[in-house]
C-alpha positions in Angstrom: 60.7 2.6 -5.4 63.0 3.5 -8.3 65.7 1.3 -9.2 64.4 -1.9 -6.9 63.3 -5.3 -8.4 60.4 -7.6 -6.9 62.4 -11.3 -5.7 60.0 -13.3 -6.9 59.3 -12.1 -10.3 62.3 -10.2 -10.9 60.3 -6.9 -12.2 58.9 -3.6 -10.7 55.4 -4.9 -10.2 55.2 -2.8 -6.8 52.2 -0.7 -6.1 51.5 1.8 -2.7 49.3 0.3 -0.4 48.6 1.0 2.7 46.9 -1.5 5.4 43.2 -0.7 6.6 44.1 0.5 10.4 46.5 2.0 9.2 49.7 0.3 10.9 51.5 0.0 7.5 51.6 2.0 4.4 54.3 1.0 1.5 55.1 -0.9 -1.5 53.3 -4.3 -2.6 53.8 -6.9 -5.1 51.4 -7.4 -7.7 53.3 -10.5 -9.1 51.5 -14.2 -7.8 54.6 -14.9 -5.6 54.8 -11.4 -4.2 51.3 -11.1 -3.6 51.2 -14.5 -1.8 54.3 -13.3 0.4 52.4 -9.9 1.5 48.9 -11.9 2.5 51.4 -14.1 4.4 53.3 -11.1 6.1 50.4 -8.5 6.3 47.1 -10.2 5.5 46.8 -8.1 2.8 47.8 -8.1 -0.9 47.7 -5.4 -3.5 43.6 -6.0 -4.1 42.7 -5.8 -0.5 44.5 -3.2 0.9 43.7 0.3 0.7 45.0 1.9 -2.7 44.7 5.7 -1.5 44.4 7.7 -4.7 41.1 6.3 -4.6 39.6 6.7 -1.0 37.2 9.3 -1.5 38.4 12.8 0.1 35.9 15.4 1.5 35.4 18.6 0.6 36.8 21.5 3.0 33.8 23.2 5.1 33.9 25.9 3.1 34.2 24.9 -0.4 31.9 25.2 -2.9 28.0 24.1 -2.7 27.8 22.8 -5.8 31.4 21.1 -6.9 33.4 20.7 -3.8 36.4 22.6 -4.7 37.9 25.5 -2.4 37.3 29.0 -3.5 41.0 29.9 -4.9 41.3 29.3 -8.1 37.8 27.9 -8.6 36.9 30.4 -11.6 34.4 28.6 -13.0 33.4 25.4 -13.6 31.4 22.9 -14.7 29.3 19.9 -12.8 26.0 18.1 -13.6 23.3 19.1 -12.8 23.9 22.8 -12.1 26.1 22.6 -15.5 29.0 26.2 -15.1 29.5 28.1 -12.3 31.1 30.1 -10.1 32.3 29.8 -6.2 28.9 29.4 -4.5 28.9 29.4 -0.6 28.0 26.3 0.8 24.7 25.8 3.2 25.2 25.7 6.9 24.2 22.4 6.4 27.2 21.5 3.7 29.6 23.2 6.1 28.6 21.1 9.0 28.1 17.1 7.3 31.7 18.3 6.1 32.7 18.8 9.2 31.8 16.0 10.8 33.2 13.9 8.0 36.0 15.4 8.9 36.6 13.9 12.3 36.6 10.5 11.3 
């Protein structure tokens, strides 16, 4: 969104946003004015759609047990309570509730 200027406030106050059904996924206003426009257009503004650097992710089947994170280039690392470790297989019961949060 480089170079482009909100209307109504004449300033880059754009975030990415994306709708909750996922239909739409772009740049909002966080400006009064701009907001107001994208509740009219979308029903959404900046604070109620869905910012998604911050929607939780899951872990891949077969990541770690204990941290989450995929075997290459895990080395070690460090997580409360288990404090540093290595790669550690997950349980056939991690591998499958990650799999299942996978489908939806």
């Amino acid at each position: 969104m480089a170079g482009k200027y909100c209307r109504f406030c004449d300033h880059r106050c754009f975030v990415y946003r994306e709708l909750p059904d996922g239909s739409w996924s772009g740049h909002m206003a966080t400006c009064p004015e701009g907001a107001a426009h994208d509740r009219k257009v979308t029903g959404y503004d900046f604070k109620t759609a869905v910012n998604p650097l911050t929607r939780k992710k899951t872990a891949e089947p077969g990541a770690c047990r204990w941290c989450g994170r995929p075997r290459d280039g895990h080395y070690q690392r460090w997580i409360e309570p288990v404090g540093w470790h290595t790669f550690t297989e997950p349980t056939d019961e991690q591998r499958k509730t990650r799999m299942l949060a996978k489908r939806d």
